[in-house]
C-alpha positions as CSV (number, residue, x, y, z in Angstrom):
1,X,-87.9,-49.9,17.2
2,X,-89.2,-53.4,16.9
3,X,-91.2,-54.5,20.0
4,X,-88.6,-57.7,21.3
5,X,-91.3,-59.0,23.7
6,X,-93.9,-59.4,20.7
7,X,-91.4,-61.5,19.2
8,X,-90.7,-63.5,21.8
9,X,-94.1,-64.7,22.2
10,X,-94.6,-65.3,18.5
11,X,-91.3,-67.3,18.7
12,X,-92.6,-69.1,21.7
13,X,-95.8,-69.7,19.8
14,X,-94.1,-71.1,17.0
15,X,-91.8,-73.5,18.9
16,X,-94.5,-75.1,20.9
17,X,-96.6,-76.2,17.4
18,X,-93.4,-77.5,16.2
19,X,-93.1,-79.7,19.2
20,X,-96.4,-80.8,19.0
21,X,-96.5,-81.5,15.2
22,X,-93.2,-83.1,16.0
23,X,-94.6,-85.6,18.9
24,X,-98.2,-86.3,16.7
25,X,-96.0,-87.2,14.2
26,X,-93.7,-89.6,16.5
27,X,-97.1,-91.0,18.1
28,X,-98.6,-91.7,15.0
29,X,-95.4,-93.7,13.7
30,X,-94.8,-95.6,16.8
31,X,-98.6,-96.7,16.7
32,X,-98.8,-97.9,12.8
33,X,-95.8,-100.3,14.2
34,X,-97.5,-101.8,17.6
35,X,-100.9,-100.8,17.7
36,X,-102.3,-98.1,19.8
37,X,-100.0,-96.9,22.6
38,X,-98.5,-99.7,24.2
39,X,-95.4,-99.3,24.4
40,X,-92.9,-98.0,26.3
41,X,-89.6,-96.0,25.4
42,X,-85.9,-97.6,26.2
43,X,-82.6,-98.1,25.8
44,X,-80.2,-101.0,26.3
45,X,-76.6,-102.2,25.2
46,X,-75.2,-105.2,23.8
47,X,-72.1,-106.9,23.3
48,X,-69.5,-105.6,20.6
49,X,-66.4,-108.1,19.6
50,X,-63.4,-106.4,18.2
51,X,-59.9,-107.7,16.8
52,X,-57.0,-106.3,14.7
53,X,-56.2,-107.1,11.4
54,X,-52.8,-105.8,9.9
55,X,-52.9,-105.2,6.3
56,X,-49.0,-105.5,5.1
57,X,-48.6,-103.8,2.2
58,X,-51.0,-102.5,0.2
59,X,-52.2,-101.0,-3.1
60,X,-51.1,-97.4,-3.2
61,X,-51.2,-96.1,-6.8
62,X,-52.8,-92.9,-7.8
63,X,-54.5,-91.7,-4.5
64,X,-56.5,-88.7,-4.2
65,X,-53.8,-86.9,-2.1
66,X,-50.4,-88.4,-1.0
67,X,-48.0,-88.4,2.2
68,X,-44.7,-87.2,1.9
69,X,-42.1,-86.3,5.1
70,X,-41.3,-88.6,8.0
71,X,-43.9,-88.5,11.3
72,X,-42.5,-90.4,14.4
73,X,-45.8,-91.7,15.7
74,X,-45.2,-92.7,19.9
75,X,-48.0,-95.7,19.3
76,X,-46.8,-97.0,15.5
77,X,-43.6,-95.9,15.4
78,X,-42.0,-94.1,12.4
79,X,-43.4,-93.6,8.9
80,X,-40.8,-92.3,6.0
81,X,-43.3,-91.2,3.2
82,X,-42.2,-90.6,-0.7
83,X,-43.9,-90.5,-4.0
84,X,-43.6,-91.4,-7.7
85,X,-45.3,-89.4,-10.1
86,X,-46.1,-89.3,-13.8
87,X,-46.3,-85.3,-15.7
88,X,-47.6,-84.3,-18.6
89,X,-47.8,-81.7,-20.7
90,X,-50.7,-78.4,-20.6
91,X,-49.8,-78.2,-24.1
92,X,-48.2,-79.6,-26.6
93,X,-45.1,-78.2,-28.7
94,X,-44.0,-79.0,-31.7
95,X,-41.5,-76.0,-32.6
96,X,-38.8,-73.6,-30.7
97,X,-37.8,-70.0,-32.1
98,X,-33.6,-69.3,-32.1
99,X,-31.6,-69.0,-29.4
100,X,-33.7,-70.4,-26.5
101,X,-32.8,-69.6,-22.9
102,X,-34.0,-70.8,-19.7
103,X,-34.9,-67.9,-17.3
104,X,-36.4,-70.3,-14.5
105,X,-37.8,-73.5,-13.6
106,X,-40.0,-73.7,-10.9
107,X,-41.6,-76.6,-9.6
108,X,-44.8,-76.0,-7.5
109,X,-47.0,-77.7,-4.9
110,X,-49.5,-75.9,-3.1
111,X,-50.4,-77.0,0.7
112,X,-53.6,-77.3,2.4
113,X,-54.2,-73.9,3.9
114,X,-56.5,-73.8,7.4
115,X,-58.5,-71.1,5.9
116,X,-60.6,-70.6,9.0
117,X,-57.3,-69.7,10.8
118,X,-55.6,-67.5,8.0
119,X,-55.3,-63.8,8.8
120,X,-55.0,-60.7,6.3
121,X,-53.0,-57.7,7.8
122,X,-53.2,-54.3,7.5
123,X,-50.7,-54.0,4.5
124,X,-52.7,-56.6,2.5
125,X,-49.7,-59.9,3.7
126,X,-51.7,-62.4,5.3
127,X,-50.5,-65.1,8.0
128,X,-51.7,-68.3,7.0
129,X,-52.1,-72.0,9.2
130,X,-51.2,-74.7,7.2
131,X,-53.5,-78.1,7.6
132,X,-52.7,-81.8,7.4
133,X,-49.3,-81.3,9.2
134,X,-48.2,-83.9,11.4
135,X,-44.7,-83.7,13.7
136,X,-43.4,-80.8,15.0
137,X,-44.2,-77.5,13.4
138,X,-40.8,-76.8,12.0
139,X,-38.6,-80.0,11.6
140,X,-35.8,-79.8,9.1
141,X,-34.9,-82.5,6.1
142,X,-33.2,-83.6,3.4
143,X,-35.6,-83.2,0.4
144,X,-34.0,-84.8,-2.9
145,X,-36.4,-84.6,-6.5
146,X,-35.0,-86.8,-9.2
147,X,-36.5,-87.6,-12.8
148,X,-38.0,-90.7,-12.5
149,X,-36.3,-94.0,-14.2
150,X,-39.1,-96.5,-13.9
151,X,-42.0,-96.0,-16.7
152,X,-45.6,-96.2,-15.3
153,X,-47.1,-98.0,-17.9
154,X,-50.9,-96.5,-18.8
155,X,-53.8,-98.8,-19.6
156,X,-53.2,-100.8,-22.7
157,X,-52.4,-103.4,-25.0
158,X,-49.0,-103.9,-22.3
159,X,-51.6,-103.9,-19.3
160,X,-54.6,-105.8,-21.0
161,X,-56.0,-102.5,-20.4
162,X,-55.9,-102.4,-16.7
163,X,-54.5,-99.7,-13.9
164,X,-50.8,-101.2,-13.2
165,X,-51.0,-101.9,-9.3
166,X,-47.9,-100.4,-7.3
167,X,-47.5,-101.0,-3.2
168,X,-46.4,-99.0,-0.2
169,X,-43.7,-101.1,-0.4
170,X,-41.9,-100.7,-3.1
171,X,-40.0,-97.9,-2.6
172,X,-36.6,-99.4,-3.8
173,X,-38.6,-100.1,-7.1
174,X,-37.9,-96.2,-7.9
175,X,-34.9,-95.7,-5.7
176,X,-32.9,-97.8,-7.8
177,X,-33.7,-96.9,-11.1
178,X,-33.9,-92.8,-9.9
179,X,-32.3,-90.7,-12.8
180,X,-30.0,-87.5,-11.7
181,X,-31.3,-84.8,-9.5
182,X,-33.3,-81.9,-11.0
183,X,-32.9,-79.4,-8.1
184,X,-30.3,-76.5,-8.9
185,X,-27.9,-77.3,-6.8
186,X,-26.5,-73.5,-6.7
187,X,-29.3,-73.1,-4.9
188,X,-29.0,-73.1,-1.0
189,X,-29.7,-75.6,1.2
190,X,-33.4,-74.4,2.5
191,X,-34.9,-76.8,-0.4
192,X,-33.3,-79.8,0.2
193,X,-31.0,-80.4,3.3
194,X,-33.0,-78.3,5.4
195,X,-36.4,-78.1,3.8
196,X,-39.5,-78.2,5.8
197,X,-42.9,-77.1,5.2
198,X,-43.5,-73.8,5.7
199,X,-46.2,-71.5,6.0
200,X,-44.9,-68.2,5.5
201,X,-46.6,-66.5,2.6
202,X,-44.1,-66.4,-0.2
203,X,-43.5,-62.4,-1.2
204,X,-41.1,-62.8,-4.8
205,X,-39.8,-59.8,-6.4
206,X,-39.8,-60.2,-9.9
207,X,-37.9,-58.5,-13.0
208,X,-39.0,-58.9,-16.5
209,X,-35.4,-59.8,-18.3
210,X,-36.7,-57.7,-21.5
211,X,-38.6,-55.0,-20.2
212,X,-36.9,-54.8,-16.8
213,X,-40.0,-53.7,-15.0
214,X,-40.0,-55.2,-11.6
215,X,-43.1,-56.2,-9.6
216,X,-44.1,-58.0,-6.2
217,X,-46.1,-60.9,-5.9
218,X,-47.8,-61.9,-2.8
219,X,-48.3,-66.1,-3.3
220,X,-50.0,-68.5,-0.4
221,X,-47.8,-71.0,0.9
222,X,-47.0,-74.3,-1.5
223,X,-43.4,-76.7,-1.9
224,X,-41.9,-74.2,-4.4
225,X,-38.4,-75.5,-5.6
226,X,-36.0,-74.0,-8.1
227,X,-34.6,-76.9,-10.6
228,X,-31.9,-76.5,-12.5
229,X,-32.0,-74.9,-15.6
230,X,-29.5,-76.2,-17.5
231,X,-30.5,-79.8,-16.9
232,X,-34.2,-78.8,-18.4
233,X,-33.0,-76.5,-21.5
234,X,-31.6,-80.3,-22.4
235,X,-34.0,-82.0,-21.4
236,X,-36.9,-80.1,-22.4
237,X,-36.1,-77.5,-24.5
238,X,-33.8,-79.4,-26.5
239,X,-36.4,-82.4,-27.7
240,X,-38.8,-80.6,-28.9
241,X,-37.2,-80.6,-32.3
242,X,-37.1,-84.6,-32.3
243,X,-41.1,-84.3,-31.6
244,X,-41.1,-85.6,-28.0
245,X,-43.6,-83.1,-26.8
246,X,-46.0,-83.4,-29.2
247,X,-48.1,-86.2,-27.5
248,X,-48.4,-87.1,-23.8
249,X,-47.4,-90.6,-24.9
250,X,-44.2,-89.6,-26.6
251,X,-43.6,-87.6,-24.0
252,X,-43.4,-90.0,-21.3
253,X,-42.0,-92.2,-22.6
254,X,-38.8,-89.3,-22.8
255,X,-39.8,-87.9,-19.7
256,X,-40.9,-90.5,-17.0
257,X,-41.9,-88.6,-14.2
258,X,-40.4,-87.0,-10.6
259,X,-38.8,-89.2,-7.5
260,X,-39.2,-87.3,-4.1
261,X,-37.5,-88.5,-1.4
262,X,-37.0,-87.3,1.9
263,X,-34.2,-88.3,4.6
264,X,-33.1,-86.6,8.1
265,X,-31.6,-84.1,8.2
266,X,-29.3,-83.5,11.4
267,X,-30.5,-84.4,14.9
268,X,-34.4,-83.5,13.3
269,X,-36.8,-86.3,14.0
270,X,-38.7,-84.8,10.7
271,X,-42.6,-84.1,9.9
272,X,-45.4,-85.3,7.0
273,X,-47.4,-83.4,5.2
274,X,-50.8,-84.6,3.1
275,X,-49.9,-82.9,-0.5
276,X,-52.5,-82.8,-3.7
277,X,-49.9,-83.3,-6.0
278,X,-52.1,-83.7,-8.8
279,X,-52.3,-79.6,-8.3
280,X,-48.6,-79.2,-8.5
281,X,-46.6,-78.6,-11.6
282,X,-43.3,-77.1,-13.4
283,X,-43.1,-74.1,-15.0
284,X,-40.3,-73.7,-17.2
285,X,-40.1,-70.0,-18.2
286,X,-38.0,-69.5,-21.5
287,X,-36.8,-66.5,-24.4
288,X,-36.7,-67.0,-27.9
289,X,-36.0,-65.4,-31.2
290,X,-39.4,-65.1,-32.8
291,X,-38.3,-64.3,-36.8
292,X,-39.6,-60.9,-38.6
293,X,-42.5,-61.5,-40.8
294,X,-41.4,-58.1,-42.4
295,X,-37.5,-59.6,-43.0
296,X,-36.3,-57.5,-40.1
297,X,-34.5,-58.4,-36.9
298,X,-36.3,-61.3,-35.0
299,X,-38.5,-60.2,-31.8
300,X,-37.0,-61.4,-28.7
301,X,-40.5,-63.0,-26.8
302,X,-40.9,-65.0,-23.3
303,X,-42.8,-68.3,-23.7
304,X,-43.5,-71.0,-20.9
305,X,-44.0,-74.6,-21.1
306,X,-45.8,-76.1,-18.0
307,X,-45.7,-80.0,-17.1
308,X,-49.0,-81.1,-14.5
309,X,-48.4,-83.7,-12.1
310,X,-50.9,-86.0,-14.2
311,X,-51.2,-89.4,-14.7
312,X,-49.9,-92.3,-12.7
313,X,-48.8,-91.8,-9.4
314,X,-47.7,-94.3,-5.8
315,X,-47.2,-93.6,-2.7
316,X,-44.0,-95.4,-1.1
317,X,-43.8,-96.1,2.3
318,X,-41.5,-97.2,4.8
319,X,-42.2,-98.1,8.1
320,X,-39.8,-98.5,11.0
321,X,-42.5,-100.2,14.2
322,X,-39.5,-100.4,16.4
323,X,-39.1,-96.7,16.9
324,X,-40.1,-95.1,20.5
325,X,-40.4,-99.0,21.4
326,X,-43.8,-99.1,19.7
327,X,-46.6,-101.3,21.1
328,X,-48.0,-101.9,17.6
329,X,-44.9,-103.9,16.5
330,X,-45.7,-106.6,19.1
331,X,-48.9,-107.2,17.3
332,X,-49.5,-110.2,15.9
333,X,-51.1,-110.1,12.0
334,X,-54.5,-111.3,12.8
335,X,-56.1,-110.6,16.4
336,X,-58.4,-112.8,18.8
337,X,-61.0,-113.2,16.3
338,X,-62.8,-115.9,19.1
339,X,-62.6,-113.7,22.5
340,X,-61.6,-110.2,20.9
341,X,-58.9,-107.7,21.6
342,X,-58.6,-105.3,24.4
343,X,-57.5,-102.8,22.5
344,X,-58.3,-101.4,18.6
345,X,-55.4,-100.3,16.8
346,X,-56.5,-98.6,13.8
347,X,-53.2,-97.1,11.6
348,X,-53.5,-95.7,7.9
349,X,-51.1,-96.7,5.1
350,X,-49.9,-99.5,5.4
351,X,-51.8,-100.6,8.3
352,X,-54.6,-102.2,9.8
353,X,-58.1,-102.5,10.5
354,X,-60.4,-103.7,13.5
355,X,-62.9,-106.1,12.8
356,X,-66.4,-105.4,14.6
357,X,-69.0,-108.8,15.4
358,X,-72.2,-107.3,17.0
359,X,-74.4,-109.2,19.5
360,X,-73.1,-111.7,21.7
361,X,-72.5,-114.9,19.8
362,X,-74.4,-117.0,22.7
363,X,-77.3,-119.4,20.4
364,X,-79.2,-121.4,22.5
365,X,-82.7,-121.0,21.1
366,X,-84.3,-119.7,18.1
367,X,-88.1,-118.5,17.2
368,X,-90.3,-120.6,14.2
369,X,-91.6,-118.3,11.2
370,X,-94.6,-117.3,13.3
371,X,-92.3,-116.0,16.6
372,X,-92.7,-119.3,18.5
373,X,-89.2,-119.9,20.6
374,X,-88.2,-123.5,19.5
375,X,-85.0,-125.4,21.0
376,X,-82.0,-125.5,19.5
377,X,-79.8,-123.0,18.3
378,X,-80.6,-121.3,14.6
379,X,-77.6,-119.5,14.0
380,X,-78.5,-116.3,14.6
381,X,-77.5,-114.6,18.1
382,X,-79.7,-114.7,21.0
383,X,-79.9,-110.8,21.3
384,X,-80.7,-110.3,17.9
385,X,-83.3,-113.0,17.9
386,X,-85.5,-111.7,20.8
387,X,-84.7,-108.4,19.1
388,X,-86.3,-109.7,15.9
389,X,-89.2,-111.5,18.1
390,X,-90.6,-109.3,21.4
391,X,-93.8,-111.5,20.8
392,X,-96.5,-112.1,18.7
393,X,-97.9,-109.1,16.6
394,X,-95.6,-107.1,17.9
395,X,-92.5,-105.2,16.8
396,X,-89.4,-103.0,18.0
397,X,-89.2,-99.4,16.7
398,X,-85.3,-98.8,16.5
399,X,-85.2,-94.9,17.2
400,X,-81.5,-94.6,17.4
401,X,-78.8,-96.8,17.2
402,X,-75.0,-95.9,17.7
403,X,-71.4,-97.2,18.5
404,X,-69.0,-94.9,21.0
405,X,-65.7,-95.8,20.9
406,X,-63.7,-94.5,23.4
407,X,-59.7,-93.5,22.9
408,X,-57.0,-94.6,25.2
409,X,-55.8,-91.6,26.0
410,X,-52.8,-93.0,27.9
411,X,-51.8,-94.7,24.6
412,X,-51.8,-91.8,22.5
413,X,-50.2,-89.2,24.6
414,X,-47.9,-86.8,22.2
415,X,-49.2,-88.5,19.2
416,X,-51.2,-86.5,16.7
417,X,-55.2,-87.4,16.6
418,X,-57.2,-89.3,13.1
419,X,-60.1,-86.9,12.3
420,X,-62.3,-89.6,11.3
421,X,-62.7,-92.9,11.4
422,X,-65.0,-94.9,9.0
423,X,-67.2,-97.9,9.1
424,X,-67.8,-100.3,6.3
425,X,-69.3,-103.5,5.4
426,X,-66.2,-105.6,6.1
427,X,-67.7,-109.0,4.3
428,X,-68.7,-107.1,0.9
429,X,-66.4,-104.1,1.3
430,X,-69.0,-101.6,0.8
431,X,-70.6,-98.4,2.9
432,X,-73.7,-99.5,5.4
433,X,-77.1,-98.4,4.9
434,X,-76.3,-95.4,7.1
435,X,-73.1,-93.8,4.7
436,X,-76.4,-92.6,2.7
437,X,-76.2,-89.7,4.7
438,X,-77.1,-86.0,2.4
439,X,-75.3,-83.8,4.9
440,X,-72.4,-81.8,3.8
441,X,-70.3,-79.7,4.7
442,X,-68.7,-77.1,1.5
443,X,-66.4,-75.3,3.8
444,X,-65.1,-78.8,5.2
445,X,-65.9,-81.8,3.0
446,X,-63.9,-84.2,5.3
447,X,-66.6,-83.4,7.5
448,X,-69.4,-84.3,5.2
449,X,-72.0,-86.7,6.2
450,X,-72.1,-85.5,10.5
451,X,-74.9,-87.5,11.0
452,X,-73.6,-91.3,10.1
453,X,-70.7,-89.6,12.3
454,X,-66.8,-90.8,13.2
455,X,-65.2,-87.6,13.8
456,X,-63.6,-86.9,16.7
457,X,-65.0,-85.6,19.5
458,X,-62.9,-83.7,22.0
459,X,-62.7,-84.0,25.6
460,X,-63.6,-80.4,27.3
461,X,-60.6,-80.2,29.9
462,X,-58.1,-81.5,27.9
463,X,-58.4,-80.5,24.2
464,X,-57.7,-83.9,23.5
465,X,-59.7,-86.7,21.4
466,X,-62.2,-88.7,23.2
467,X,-64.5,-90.7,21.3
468,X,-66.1,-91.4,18.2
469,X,-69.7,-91.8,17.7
470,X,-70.9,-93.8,14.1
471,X,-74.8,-93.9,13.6
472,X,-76.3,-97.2,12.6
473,X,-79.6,-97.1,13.3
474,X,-80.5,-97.9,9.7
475,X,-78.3,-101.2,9.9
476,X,-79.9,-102.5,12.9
477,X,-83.4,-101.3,12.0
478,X,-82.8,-103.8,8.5
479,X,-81.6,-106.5,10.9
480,X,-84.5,-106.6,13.4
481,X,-87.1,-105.5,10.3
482,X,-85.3,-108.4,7.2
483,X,-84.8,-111.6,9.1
484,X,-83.3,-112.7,6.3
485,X,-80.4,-110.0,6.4
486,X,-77.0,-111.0,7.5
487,X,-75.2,-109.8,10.5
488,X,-72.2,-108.6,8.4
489,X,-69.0,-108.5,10.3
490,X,-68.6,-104.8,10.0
491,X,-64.8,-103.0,9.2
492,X,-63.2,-99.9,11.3
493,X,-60.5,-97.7,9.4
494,X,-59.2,-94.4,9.8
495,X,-59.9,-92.1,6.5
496,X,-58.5,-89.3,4.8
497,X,-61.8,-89.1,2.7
498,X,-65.4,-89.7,3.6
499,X,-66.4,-89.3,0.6
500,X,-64.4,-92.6,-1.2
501,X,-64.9,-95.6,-0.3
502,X,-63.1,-97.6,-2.5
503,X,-60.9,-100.7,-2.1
504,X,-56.8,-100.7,-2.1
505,X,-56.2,-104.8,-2.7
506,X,-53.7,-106.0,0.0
507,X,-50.0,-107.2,-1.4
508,X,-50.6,-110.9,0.5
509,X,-54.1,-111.6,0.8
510,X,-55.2,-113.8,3.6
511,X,-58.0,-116.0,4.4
512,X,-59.2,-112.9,7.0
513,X,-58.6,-110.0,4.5
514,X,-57.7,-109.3,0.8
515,X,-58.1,-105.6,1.0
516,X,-59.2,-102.6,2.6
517,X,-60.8,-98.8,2.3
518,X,-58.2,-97.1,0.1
519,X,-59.0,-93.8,2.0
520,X,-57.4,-95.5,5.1
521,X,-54.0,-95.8,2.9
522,X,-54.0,-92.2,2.6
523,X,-54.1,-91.5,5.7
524,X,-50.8,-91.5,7.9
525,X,-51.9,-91.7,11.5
526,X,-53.4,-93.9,14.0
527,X,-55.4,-94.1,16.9
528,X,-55.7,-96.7,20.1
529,X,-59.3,-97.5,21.1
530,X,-60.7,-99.7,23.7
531,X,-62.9,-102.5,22.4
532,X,-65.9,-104.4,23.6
533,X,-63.8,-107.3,25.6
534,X,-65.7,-108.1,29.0
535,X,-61.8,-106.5,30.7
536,X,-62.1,-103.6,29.2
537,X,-63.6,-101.0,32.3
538,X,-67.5,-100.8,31.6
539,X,-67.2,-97.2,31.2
540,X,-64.7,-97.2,28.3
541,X,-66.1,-100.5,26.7
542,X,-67.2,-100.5,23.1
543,X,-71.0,-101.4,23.3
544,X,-74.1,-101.3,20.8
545,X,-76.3,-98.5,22.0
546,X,-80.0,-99.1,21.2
547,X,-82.3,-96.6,22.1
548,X,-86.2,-97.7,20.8
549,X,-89.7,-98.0,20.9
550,X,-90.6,-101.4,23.0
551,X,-93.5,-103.1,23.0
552,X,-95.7,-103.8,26.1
């Protein structure tokens, strides 16, 4: 038995040298930058102005992971989401024995699985929690997948080698030119007047048609659809004789993809779920003669061609902002970009984004090269000026720097929460200094990079969101440090993906924005925050915390 009060002490031991190592470091810093030890430690806060910017429609072709359902947001009112999407083949195939038939076609989609949640019984089934599902948990609709009639073109001669650019908006685009269903419509009605996303695990019995042996499989929730057989043997099987499946290209151009669309069902207000369609596929599961070598009767042998959901995708969007008499429909396009907005309203898709000014604008003076204060303003803000100039020889050590944002609760009662919210470089449309962050986070890469922050943070009594908290203590250290670095109007979005930050280009460009972080498109919710406007309550007020090393 190991002596626990020995250990103690060595921990204790330990813990105080790190402290001290710690704090000789700190001093020994904060006396390179001022000179011996005069200085004192401190925090203050300084102005924040925020407006809204609504994006319209926006670029929404081949996203890392799609919307599709319809989420009745209390705050933005309600999205209906669909999707486009090119296939292709895993293989190609050139030749078809005698006498094909079509034992099944199944199309497959797998859903994000809370795997921190999912439980394994005693028997082996598990009981899993699905993630990225917004609405109520079960909420019925009509799902309808048709083969595609509009060709997403690749990058080529056609588009002078350039990514065609498809918007939320252009739903009717594919609705118009849709081909005939490719559901079995023997089936009943759970997969498409009354689908809905569920997370049961999927238990299939399965019988070999030639050997008859049965077995069970035991398969983790995903969207999987019978489609009808007969429509695929001709489709499919049939063509392969005429060499359209013998290249992706020729294939394509037969074949031009999948239309999903989803409408109510019933009295169901619906729900949306974030897919990674680029995981799903069709698997069309065939016999066929295979002929005797030795001149005997031909071998009867099971073969399977599957099609990946590959290539060019959109997602289509339709947004209804008078639903639930939505306060975000009263917006106007652009905000007070000269007093602010009291309130943020950051929304995903097709959106919009708050614009962030730090420092109070107020120039009435301004400091020579050698820290002098001269009259006049110089077009850089007061704050950041005496910032930048705490007298001569002298300089601030920026320890910490953060912005809090605070939700309006009120606002967003019974309306699902954002994870994240991300902020950019809204002149350049690039991350800050502080996005080089090295955390990660395997388990959870949507929660990569903790210490530049934006996740939610939630309140202890209520369960419900808070704040966010985004480091930039790296920003303002370049500010004080560079005086010849701009005070960049900084951009707020919600984000699906902290790890892109890539633009989408806006449908109408303006002379306030031309486009926006295409991780915000793929995002479907929204979130109300209170901004830095002098009305806002001081306690909910968005403000630039400083917390630093100040000279004497």
């Amino acid at each position: 038995m190991y002596n626990n009060s020995f250990f103690k002490k060595i921990l204790l031991v330990a813990t105080v040298f790190v402290l001290f190592s710690c704090d000789k470091d700190y001093n020994e810093v904060g006396g390179d930058i001022i000179g011996g030890n005069n200085f004192d430690l401190a925090s203050t806060t300084y102005s924040v102005l925020g407006y809204n910017l609504k994006t319209g429609p926006i670029q929404s072709n081949n996203l890392d992971v799609n919307p599709l359902g319809i989420y009745n947001n209390p705050v933005f009112g309600e999205t209906t989401a669909n999707f486009n999407t090119q296939l292709a083949l895993s293989s190609f195939v050139t030749s078809i024995g005698a006498r094909p038939y079509v034992e099944s076609v199944v199309l497959t989609v797998p859903y994000y699985i809370d795997e921190t949640k999912t439980k394994t019984n005693a028997n082996g089934s598990h009981v899993y929690v699905l993630d990225s599902i917004y609405g109520p948990q079960i909420a019925k609709m009509k799902l309808s997948v048709y083969e595609s009639g509009y060709s997403m073109v690749n990058p080529g001669p056609i588009t002078g080698y350039q990514e065609q650019t498809f918007f939320t908006d252009q739903n009717d685009l594919f609705d118009t030119k849709k081909e005939p269903t490719v559901l079995n419509d023997s089936d009943d009605d759970s997969q498409n007047n009354e689908f809905f996303f569920d997370s049961s695990e999927d238990v299939v019995d399965v019988k070999d048609s030639l050997t008859g042996v049965k077995t069970t499989k035991y398969i983790a929730p995903a969207m999987n659809l019978n489609l009808n057989k007969a429509y695929f043997k001709t489709k499919i099987l049939d063509a392969i004789s005429s060499g359209k499946l013998a290249s992706n290209e020729a294939f394509r151009n037969h074949f031009k993809g999948l239309y999903f669309k989803v409408e109510k069902s019933g009295s169901s207000a619906g729900n949306l779920a974030m897919l990674n369609f680029k995981a799903g596929k069709i698997t069309i599961t065939y016999n066929q003669d295979l002929a005797s070598t030795t001149g005997g009767a031909p071998t009867r042998e099971k073969k399977t061609i599957v099609l990946n959901m590959s290539g060019n995708t959109v997602s289509l969007l339709k947004n209804d902002y008078t639903v639930s008499g939505s306060a975000y429909n009263s917006l106007p396009s652009v905000g007070d970009n000269v007093a602010g907005d009291e309130r943020l309203y950051l929304k995903g898709g097709q959106g919009s984004v708050s614009v962030l000014e730090l420092f109070d604008k107020k120039d009435i003076k301004g400091y020579d090269s050698n820290g002098n204060l001269t009259s006049g303003p110089n077009g850089v803000p007061d704050e950041l000026d005496d910032l930048r100039n705490p007298g001569k020889g002298k300089k601030v050590l920026v320890n910490e720097a953060n912005l809090v944002f605070h939700i309006d609760a009120s606002a967003m009662t019974g309306a699902d929460e954002p994870q994240r919210v991300y902020l950019y470089d809204f002149k350049n449309n690039r991350p800050i200094i502080d996005y080089s962050d090295p955390t990660s986070n395997v388990s959870f890469p949507k929660k990569s990079k903790v210490v530049f922050g934006g996740l939610l943070k939630l309140d202890a009594t209520t369960k419900r969101g808070s704040t966010y908290k985004i480091r930039i203590t790296n920003q303002i250290r370049n500010l004080i440090n560079n005086k010849d670095s701009t005070n960049v109007k900084l951009g707020l979005v919600v984000t699906e993906n902290i790890a892109n930050t890539v633009s989408s280009k806006l449908k109408t460009a303006n002379s306030f924005i031309s486009q926006a972080p295409k991780a915000s498109v793929m995002n479907p919710l929204g979130t109300v925050l209170y901004s830095g406007k002098s009305t806002v309550p001081d306690e909910k007020r968005l403000k630039l915390e400083i917390y630093f090393t100040k000279p004497n």
